[in-house]
C-alpha positions in Angstrom: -7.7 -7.2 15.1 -9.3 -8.3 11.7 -9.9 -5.0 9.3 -12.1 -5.4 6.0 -10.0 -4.7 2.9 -10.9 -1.4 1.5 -9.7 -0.7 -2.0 -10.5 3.0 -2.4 -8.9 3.7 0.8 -5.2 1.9 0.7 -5.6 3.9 -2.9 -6.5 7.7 -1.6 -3.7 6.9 1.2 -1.3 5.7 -1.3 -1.1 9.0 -3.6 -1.4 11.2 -0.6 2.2 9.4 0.6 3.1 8.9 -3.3 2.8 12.9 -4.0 4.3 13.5 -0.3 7.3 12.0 -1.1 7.3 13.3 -5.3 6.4 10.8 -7.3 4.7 12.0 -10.2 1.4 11.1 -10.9 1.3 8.8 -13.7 3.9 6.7 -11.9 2.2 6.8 -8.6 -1.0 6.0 -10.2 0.8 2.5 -11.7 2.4 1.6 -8.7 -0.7 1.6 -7.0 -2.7 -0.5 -9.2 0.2 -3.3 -9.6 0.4 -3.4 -5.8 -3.5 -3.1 -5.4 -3.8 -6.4 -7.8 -1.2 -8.0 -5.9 -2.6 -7.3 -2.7 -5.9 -8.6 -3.7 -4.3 -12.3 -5.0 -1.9 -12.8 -1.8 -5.5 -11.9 0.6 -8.0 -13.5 -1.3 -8.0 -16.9 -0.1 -6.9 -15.6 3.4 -10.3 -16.0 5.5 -9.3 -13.0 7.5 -6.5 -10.7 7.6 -5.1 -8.0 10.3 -4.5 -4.3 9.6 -0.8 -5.5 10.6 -0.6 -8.2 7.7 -2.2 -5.8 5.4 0.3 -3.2 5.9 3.4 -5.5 5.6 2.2 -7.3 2.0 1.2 -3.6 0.5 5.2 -2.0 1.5 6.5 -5.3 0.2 5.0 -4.9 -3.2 5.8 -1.0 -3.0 9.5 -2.3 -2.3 9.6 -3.9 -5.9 8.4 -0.1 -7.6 10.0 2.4 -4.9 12.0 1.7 -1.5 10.9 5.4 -0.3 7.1 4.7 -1.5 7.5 1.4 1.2 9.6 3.2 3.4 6.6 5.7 3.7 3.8 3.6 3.8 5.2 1.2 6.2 6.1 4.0 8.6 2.6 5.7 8.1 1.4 7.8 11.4 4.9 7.2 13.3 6.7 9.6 10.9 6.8 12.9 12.7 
């Protein structure tokens, strides 16, 4: 199922999971952006891209900054 990349929202979810799991702001909030701009450069010339393939480039850029951050977002809605 293609999904349209929204910015804003990968970035509210990511510091709702970032302070979830501790990670103080200011780190949080340069996590996000680094994986955010790297996100945008591995989609862009991607003519469409599933909520699946979105998912597994954003936790492997959060892998580089925090394994638990990944771990987390990865895992989103089948954590109990």
């Amino acid at each position: 199922m293609e999904i349209k990349f929204d910015e804003n929202k990968i970035r509210t979810d990511l510091k709702i999971d970032a302070k979830g799991i501790g990670i103080p702001t200011g780190a949080a909030n340069a996590f996000i952006e680094r994986v955010l701009k790297a996100t945008k450069r591995a989609i862009k010339d991607k003519p469409a891209i599933t909520e699946k393939d979105l998912i597994r480039i954003i936790s492997k850029e959060l892998e580089k900054y925090n394994p638990d951050f990944a771990y987390v977002y990865r895992n989103r809605g089948k954590i109990i």
